[in-house]
C-alpha positions as a Markdown table, in Angstrom:
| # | Residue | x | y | z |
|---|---|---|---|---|
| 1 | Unk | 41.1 | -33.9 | -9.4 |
| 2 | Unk | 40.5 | -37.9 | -9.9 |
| 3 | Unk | 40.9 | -40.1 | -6.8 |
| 4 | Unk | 42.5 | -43.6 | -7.2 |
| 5 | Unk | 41.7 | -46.3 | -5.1 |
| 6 | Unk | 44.3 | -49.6 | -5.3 |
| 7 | Unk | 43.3 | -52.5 | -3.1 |
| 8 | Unk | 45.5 | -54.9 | -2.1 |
| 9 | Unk | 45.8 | -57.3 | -5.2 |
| 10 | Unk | 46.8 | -54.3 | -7.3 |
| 11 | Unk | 50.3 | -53.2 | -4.8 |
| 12 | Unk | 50.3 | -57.1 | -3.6 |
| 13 | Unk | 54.0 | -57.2 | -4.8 |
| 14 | Unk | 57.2 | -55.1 | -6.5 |
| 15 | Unk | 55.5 | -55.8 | -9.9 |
| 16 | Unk | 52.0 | -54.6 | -9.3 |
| 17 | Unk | 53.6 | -51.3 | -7.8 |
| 18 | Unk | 55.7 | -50.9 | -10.9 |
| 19 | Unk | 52.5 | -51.5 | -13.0 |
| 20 | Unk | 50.3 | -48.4 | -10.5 |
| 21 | Unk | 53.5 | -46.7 | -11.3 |
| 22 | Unk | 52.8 | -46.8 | -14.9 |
| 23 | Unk | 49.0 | -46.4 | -14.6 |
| 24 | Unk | 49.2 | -42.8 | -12.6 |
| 25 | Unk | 51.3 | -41.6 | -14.5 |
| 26 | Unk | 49.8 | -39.5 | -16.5 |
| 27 | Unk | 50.9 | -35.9 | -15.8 |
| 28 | Unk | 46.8 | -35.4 | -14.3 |
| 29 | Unk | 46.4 | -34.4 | -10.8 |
| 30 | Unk | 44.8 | -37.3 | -8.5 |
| 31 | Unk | 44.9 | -38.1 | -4.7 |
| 32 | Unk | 45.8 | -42.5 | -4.8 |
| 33 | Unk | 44.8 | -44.3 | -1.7 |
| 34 | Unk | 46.6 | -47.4 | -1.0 |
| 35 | Unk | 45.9 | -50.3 | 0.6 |
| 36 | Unk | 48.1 | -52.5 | 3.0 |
| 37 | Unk | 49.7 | -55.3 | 0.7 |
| 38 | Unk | 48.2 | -58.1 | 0.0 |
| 39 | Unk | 48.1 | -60.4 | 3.0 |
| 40 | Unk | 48.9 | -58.0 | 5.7 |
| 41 | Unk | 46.5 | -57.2 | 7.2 |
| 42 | Unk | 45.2 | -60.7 | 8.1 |
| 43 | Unk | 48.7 | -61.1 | 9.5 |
| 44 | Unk | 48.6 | -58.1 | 11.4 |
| 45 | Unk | 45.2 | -59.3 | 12.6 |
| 46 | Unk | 47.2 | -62.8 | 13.8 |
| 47 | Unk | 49.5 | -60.4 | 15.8 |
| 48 | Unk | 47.2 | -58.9 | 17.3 |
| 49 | Unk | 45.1 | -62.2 | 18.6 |
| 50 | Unk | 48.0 | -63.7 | 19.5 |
| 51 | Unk | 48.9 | -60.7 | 22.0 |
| 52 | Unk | 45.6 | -60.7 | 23.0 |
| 53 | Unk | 46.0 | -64.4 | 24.2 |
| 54 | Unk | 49.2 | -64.1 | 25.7 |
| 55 | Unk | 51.6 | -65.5 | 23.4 |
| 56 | Unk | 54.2 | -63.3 | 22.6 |
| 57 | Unk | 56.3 | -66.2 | 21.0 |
| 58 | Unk | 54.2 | -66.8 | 18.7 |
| 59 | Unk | 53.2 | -62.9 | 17.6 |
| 60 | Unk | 57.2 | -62.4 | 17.3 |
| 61 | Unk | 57.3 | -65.3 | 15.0 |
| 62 | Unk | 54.2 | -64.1 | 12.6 |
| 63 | Unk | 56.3 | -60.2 | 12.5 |
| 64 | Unk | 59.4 | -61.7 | 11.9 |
| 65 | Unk | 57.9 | -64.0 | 8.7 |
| 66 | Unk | 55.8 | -60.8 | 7.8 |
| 67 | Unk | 59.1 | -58.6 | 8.3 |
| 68 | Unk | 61.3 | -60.8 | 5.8 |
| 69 | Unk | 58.3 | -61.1 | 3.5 |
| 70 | Unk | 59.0 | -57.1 | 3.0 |
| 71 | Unk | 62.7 | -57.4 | 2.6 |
| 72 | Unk | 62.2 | -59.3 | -0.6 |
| 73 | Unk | 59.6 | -56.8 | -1.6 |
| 74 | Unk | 62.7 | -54.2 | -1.0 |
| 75 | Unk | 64.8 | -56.3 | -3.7 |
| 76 | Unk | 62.3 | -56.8 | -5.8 |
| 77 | Unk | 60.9 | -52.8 | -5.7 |
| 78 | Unk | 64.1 | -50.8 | -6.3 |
| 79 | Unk | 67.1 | -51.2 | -8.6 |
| 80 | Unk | 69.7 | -49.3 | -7.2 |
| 81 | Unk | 71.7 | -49.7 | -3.4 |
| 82 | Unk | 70.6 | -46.3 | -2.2 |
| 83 | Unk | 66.9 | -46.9 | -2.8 |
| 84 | Unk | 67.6 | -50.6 | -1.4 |
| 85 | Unk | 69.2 | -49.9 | 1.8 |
| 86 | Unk | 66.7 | -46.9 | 2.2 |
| 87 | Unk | 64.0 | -49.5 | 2.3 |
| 88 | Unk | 65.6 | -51.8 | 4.1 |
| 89 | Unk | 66.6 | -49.5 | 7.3 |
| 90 | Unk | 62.3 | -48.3 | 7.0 |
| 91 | Unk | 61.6 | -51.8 | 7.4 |
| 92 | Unk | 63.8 | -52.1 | 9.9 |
| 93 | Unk | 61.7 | -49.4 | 11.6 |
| 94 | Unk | 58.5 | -50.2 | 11.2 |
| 95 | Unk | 58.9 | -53.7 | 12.6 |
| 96 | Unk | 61.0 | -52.5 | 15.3 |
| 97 | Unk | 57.9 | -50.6 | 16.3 |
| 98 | Unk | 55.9 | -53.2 | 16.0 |
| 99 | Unk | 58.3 | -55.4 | 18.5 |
| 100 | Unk | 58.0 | -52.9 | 21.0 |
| 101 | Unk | 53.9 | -52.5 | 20.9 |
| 102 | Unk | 53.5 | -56.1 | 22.0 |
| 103 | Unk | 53.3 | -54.6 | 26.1 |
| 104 | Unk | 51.0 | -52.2 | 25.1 |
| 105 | Unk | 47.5 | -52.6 | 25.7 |
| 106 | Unk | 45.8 | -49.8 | 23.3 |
| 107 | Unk | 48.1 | -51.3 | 20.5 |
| 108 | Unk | 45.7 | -53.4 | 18.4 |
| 109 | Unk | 44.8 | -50.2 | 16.1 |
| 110 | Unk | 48.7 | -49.1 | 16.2 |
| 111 | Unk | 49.2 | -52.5 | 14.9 |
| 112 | Unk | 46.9 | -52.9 | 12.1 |
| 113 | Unk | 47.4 | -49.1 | 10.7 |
| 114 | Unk | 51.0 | -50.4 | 10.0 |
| 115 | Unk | 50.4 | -52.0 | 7.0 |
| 116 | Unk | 48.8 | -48.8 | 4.9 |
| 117 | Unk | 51.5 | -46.9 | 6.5 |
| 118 | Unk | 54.4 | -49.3 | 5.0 |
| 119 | Unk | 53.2 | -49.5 | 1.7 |
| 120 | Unk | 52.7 | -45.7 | 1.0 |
| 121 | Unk | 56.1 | -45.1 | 2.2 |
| 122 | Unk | 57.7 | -48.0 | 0.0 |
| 123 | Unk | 55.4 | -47.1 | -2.9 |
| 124 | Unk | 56.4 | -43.4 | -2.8 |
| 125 | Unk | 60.0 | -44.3 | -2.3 |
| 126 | Unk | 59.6 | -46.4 | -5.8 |
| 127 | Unk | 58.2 | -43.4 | -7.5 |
| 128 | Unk | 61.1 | -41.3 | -5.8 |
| 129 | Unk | 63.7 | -43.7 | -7.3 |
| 130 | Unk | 61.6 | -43.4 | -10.6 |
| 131 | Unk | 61.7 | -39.8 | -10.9 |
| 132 | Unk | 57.8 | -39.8 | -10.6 |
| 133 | Unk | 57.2 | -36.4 | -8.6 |
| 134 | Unk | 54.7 | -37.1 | -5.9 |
| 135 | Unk | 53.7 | -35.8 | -2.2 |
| 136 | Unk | 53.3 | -38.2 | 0.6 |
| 137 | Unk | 49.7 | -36.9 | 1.9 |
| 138 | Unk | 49.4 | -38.7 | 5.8 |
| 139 | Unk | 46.2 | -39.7 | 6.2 |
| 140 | Unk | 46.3 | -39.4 | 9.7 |
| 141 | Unk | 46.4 | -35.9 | 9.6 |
| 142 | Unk | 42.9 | -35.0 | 8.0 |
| 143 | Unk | 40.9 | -38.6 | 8.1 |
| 144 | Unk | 39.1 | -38.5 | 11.6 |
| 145 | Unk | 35.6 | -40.3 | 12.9 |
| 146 | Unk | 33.6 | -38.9 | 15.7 |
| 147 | Unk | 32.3 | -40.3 | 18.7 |
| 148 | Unk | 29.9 | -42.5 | 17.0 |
| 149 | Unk | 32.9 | -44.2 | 14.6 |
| 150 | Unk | 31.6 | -42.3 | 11.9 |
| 151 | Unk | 34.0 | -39.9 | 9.3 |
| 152 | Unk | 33.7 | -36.1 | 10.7 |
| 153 | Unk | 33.2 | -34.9 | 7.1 |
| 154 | Unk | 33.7 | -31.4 | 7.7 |
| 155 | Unk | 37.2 | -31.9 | 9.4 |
| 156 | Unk | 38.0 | -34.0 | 7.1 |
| 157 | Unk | 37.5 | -31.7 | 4.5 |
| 158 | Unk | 39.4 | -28.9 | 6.0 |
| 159 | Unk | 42.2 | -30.6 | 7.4 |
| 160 | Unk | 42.5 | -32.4 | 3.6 |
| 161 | Unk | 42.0 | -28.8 | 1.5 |
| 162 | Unk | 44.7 | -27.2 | 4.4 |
| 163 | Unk | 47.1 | -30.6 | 3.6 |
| 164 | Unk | 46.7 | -29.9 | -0.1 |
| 165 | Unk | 47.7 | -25.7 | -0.1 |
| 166 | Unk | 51.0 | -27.0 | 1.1 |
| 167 | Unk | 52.0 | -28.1 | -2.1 |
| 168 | Unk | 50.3 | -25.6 | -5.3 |
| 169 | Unk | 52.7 | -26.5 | -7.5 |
| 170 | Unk | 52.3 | -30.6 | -7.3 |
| 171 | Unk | 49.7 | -33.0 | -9.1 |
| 172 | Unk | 50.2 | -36.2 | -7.6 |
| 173 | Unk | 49.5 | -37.3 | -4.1 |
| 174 | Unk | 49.6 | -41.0 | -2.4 |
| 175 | Unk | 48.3 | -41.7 | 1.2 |
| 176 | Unk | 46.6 | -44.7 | 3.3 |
| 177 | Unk | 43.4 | -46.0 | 2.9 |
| 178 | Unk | 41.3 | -47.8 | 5.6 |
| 179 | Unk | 43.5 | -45.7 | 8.8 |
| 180 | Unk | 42.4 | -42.2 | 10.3 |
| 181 | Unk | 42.3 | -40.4 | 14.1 |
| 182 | Unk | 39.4 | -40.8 | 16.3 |
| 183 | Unk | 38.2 | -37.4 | 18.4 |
| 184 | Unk | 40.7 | -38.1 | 21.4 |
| 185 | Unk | 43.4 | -37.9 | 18.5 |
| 186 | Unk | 44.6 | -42.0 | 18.7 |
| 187 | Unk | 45.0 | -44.0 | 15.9 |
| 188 | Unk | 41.9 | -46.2 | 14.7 |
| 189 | Unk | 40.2 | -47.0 | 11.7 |
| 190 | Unk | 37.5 | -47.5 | 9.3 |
| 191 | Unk | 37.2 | -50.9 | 9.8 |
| 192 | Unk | 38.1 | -53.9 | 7.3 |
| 193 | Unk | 37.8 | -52.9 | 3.7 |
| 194 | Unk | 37.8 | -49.3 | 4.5 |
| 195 | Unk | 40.2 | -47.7 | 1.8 |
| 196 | Unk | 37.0 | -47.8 | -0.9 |
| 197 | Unk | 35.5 | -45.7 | 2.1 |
| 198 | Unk | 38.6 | -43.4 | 2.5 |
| 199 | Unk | 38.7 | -42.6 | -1.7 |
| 200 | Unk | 35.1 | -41.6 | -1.2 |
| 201 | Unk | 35.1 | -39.4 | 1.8 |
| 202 | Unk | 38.5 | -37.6 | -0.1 |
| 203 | Unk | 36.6 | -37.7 | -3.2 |
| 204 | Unk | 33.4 | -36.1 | -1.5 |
| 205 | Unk | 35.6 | -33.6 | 0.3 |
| 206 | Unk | 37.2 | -32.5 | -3.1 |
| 207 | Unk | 34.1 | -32.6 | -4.7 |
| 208 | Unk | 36.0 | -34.9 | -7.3 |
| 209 | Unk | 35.2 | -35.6 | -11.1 |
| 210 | Unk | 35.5 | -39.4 | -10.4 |
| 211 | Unk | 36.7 | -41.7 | -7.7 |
| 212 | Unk | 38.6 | -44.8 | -9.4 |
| 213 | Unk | 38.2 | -48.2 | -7.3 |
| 214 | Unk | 41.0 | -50.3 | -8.6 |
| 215 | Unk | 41.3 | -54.2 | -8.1 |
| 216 | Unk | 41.8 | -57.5 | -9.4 |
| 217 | Unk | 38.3 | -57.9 | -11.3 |
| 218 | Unk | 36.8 | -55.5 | -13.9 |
| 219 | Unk | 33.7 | -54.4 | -12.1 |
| 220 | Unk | 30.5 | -55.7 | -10.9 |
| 221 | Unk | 29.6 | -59.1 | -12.4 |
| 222 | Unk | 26.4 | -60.0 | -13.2 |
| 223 | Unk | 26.6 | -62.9 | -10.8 |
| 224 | Unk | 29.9 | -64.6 | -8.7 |
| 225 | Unk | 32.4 | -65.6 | -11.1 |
| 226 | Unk | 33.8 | -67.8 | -8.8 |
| 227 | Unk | 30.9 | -69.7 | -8.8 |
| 228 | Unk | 29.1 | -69.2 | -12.1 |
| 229 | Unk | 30.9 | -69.8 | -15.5 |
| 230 | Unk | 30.4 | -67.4 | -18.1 |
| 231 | Unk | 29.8 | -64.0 | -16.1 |
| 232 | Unk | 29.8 | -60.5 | -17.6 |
| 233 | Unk | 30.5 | -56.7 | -16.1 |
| 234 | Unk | 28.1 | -54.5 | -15.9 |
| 235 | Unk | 29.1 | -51.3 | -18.1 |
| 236 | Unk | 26.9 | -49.3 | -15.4 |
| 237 | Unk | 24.9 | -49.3 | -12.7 |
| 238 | Unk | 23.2 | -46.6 | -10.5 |
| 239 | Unk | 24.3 | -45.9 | -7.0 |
| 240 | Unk | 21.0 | -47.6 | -5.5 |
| 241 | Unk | 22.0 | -50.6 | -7.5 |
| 242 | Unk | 25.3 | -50.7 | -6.5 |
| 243 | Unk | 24.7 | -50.3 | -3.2 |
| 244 | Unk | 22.4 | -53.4 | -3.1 |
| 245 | Unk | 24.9 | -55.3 | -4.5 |
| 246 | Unk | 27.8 | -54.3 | -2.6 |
| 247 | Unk | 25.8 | -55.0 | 1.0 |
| 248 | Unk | 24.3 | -58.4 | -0.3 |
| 249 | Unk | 27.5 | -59.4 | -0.7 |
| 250 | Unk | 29.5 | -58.4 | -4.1 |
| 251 | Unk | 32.8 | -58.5 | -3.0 |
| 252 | Unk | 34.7 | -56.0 | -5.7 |
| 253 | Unk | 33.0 | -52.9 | -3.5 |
| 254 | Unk | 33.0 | -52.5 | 0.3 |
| 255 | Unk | 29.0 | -51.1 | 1.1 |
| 256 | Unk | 29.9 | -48.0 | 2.7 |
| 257 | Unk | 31.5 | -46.5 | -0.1 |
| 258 | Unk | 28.8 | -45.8 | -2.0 |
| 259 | Unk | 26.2 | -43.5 | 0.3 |
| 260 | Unk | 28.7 | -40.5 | 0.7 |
| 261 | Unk | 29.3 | -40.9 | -3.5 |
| 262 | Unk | 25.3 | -41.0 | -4.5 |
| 263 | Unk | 24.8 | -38.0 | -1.5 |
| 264 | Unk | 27.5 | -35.7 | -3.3 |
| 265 | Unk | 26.5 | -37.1 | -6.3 |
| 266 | Unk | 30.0 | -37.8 | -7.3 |
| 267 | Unk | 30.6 | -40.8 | -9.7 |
| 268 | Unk | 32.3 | -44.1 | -8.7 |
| 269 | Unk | 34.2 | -46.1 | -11.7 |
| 270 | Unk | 35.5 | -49.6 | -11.0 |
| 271 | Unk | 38.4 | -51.1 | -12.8 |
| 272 | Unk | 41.0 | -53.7 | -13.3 |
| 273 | Unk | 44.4 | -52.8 | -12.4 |
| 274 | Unk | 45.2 | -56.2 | -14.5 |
| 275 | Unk | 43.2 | -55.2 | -17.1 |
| 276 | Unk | 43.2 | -51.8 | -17.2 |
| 277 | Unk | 42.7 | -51.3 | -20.7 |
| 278 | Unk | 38.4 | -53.1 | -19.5 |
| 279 | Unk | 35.6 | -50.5 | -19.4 |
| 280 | Unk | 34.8 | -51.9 | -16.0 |
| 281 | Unk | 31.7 | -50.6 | -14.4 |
| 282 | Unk | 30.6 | -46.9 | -13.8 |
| 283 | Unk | 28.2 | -46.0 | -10.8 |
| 284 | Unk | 26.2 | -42.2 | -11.0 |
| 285 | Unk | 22.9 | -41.3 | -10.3 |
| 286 | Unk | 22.0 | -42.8 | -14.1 |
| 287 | Unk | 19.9 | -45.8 | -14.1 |
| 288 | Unk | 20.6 | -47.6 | -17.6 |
| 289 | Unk | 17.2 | -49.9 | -18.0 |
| 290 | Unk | 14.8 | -51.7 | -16.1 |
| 291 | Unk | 15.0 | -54.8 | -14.7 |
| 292 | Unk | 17.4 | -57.7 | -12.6 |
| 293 | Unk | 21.1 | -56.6 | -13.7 |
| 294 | Unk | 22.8 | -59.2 | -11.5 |
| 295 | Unk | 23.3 | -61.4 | -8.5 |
| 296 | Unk | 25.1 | -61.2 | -5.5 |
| 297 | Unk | 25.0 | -63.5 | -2.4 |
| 298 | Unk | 26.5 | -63.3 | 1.1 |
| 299 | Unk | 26.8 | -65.7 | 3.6 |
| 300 | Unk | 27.5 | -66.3 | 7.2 |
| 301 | Unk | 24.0 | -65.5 | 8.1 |
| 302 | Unk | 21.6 | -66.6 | 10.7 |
| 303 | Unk | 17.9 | -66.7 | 11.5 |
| 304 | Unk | 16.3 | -65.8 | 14.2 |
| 305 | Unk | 12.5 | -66.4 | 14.8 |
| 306 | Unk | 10.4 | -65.5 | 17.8 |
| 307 | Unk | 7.2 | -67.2 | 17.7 |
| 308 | Unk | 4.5 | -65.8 | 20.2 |
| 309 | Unk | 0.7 | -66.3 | 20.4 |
| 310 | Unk | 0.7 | -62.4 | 22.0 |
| 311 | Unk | 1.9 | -61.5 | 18.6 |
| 312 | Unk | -1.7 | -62.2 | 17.1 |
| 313 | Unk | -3.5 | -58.7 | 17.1 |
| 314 | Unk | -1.0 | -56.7 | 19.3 |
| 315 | Unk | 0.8 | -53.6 | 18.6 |
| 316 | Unk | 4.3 | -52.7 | 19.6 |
| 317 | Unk | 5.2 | -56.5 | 19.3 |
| 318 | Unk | 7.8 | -55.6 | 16.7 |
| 319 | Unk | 9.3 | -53.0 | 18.3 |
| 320 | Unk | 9.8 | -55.1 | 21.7 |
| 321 | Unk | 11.7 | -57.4 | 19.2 |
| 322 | Unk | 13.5 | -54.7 | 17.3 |
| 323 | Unk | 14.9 | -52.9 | 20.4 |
| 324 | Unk | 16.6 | -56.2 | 21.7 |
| 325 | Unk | 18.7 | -56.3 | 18.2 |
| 326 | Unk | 19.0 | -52.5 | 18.9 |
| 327 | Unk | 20.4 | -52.8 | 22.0 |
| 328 | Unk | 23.2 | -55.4 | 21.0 |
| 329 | Unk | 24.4 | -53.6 | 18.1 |
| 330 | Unk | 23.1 | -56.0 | 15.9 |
| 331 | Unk | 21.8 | -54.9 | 12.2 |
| 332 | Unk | 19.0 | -57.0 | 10.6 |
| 333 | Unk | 19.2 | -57.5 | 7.0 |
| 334 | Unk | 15.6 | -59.6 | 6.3 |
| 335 | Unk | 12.2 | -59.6 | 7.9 |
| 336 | Unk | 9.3 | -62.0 | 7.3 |
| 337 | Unk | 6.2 | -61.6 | 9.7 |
| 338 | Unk | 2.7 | -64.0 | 10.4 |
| 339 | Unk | 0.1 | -63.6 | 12.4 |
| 340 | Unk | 2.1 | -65.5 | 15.2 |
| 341 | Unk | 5.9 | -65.3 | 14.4 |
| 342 | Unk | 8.6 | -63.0 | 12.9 |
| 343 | Unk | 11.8 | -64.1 | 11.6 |
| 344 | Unk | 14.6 | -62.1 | 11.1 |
| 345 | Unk | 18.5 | -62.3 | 10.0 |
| 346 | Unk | 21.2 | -61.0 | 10.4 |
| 347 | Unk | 25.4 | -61.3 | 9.6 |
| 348 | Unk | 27.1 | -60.6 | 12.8 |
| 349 | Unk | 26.4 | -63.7 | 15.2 |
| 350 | Unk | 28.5 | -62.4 | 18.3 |
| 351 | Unk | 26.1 | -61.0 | 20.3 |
| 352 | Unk | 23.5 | -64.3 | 19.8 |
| 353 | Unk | 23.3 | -65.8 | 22.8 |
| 354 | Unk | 22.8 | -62.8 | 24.4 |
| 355 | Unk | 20.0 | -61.9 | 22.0 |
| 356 | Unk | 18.2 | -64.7 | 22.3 |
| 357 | Unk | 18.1 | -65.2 | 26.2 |
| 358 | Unk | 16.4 | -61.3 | 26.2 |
| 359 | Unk | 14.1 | -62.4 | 23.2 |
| 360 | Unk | 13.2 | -65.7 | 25.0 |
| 361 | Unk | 11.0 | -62.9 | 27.0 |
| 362 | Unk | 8.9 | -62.7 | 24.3 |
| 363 | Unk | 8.3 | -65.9 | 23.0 |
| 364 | Unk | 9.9 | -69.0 | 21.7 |
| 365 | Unk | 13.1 | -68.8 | 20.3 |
| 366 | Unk | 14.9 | -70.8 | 17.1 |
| 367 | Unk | 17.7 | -70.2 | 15.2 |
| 368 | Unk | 19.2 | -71.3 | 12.2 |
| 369 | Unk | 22.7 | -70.4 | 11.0 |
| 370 | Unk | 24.1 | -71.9 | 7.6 |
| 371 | Unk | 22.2 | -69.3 | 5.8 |
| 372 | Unk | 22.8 | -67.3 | 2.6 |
| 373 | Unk | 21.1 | -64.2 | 1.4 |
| 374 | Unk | 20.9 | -64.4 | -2.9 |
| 375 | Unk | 20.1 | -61.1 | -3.7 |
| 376 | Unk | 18.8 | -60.3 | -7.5 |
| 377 | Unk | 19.6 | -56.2 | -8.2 |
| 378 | Unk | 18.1 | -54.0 | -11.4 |
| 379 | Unk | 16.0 | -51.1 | -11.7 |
| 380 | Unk | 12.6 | -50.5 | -11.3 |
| 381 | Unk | 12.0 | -54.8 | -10.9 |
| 382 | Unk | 8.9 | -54.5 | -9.3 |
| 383 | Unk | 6.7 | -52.5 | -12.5 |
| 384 | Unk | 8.8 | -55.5 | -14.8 |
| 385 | Unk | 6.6 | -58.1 | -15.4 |
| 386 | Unk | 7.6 | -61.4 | -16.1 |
| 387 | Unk | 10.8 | -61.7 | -13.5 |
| 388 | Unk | 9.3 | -62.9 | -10.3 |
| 389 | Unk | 8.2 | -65.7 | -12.6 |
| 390 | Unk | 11.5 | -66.6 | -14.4 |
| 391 | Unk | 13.2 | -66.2 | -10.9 |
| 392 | Unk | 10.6 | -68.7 | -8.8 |
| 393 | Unk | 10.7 | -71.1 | -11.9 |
| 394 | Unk | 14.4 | -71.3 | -11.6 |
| 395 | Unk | 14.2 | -72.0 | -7.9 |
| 396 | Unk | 11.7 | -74.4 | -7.6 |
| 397 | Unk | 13.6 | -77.6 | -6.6 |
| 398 | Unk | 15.0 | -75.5 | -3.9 |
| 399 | Unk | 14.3 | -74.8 | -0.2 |
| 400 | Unk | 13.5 | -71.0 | -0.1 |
| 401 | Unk | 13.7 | -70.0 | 4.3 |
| 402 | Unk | 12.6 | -66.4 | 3.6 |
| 403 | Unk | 11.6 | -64.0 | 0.4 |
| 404 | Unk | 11.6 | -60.3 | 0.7 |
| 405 | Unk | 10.2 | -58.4 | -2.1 |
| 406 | Unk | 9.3 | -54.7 | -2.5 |
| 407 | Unk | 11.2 | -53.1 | 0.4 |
| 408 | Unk | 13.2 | -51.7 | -2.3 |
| 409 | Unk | 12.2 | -51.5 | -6.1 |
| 410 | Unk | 15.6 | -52.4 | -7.1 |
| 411 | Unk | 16.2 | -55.9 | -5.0 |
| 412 | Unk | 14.4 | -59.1 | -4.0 |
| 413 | Unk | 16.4 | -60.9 | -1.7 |
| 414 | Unk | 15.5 | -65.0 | -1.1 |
| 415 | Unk | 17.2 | -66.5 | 1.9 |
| 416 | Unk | 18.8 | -70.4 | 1.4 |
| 417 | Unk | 21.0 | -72.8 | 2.9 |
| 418 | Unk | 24.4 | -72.6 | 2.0 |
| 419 | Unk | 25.2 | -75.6 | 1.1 |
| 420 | Unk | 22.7 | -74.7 | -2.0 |
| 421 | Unk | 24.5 | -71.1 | -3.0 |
| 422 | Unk | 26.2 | -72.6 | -6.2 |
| 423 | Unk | 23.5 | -74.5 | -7.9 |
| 424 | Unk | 20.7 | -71.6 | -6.7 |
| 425 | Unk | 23.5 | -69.0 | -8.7 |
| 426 | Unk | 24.0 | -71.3 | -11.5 |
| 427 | Unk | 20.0 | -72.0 | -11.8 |
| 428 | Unk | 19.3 | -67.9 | -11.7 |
| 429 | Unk | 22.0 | -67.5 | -14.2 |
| 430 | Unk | 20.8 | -69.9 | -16.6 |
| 431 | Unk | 17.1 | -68.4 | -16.0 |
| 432 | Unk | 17.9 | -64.9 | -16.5 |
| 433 | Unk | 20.5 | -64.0 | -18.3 |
């Protein structure tokens, strides 16, 4: 059994549905996880702040713009009155609900699983009208984290294979991406850009030929199309490579999908429900050839350097440092280290004050924020000669803050300002490929 992932883009409207209509239909048995259309959940998110500040005017006003959005998907989706006014009275519903959780205090996760929720039920009402024989699988009743926030792999397994024995005889199922049960049984989730995570942990759990990630590009690019003309996808990549990519910042793959994959050794494909007729990119435990396959960059970062003459000669310096970050939750992507100093980054900046008034302890304190991480992926880069010179050729009218190289034998990461990301993308580009 295949599991297909379909982000946002691909169900953003009545069309795209009818087009995932077309492209599971094809008589083999798959699981598809949706995500919430296009959109909602950043509106969902606005509800949420806006309770959270006290303005309950202005959360009724984003649900009710956000609840006639969905109407017009209702016209646009179905074709006859029944299927129409069937989705019309769900709506209905669901915003309804939604009204009534704006008094609640725990309702922030009731909220934002609403969006997953609404577009599984609409979708499957579509392939209902269609005569497209389906099962609605709730998520909710198999996809649970532990106390730590992380999937409970063998309950989810269980829960998933007991769902499926309901229904021997049927080969197509839909359910939510992204939404799951926590250990005291309320709603939560698996935080933003979680339905690549949900397709793996299903696909894991199934043990599945190949989980499909579906979107709006065909596969890893060898650098940002957005920023670089003349890109390419990457026909395949292994799951060390794509995981380098999809942390530094490729946005076509949310990171945590691809550890449970490369640990169950169960291949990843990534296509383009636009183009779904693109090879797109394939990611197994494979490598295809040596050397930098492409360029990913990801921003919103900032430095943190402690500078300490008790540094010089000392032992458990770095771990005085390390357990500060440690204590505030706060991953570190890059280290650089001199006799006297250490620098470090990292992409979640709301714990920094805090951080910096323990490290102050330690030694002077600076911080820079701005800051991008380019990050150049392949296999095996370290034994290829010649690419640490073509890179450092191509950057030499740049500012370089920090270079990490051979942490990994598949990344050198080189840290810049952002104001530089384009023309440091376009300069590698030209250099390498």
């Amino acid at each position: 059994m295949k599991v297909l992932k379909f982000g946002g883009t691909s169900v953003g409207s009545a069309e795209r549905m009818k087009a995932v209509s077309k492209l599971i239909n094809d008589g083999e048995p798959k699981i598809v996880v949706l995500s919430a259309l296009s959109g909602t959940t950043n509106s969902l998110v606005e509800i949420c702040n806006a309770l959270y500040k006290n303005k309950p005017d202005q959360a009724l006003e984003i649900i009710k713009t956000l609840e006639e959005k969905y109407f017009n998907v209702v016209d646009e989706l179905y074709s006859t009155k029944a299927f129409k006014a069937k989705g019309k009275e769900f709506i209905t519903s669901e915003f309804d609900f939604i009204r009534s959780l704006a008094n609640d205090d725990s309702s922030e996760k009731k909220i934002l699983a609403q969006g997953e929720l609404i577009s599984t039920e609409l979708f499957h009402y579509y392939l209902s009208e269609a005569k497209i024989d389906s099962v609605l699988l709730p998520a909710l009743n198999f996809m649970r984290i532990d106390t730590n926030n992380e999937p409970d792999k063998y309950y989810i397994k269980e829960n998933l294979l007991r769902e499926l024995e309901s229904y021997p005889d049927k080969k197509l199922f839909i359910t939510q991406g992204y939404i799951c049960k926590n250990l005291e049984g309320e709603i939560d989730n698996l935080k933003r850009g979680g339905s690549d995570y949900t397709a793996s942990l299903i696909g894991v759990a199934l043990n599945s030929e190949e989980v499909q990630i579906w979107t709006d590009i065909s596969g890893f690019h060898n650098n940002d199309p957005r920023f670089v003309e003349n890109t390419y996808s990457i026909p395949q990549l292994s799951f060390d490579e794509a995981a380098e990519l999809a942390y530094f910042g490729a946005k076509v793959l949310h990171p945590s999908t691809v550890l449970p994959a490369k640990n169950a050794n169960v291949p990843v494909r990534l296509k383009n429900t636009m183009r779904p007729d693109d090879e797109g990119t394939l990611i197994s435990d494979k490598p295809t050839g040596d050397g930098i396959k492409a360029v990913a960059a990801k921003d919103g970062i900032t430095v943190v350097k402690v500078k300490s003459g008790r540094m010089l000669l000392a032992y458990g310096f770095l771990t005085k440092v390390f357990q500060v970050f440690q204590h505030y939750e706060t991953p570190i992507d890059m280290i650089t280290t001199s006799e006297v100093a250490v620098s470090v980054t990292i992409d979640d900046a709301s714990r920094l004050r805090k951080i910096v008034e323990e490290l102050k302890a330690l030694g002077d304190v600076e911080t820079s924020k701005n800051m991008t991480i380019v990050c150049l992926v392949g296999h095996n880069i370290m034994n290829q000669k010649g690419y640490i010179k073509k890179v450092f050729e191509a950057l030499n009218d740049f500012s370089l803050r920090m270079i990490s190289y051979g942490g990994s034998r598949h990344n050198i990461s080189i840290l810049i300002p952002s104001d530089d990301k384009k023309t440091v993308l376009e300069a590698l580009h030209k250099s390498l490929f």
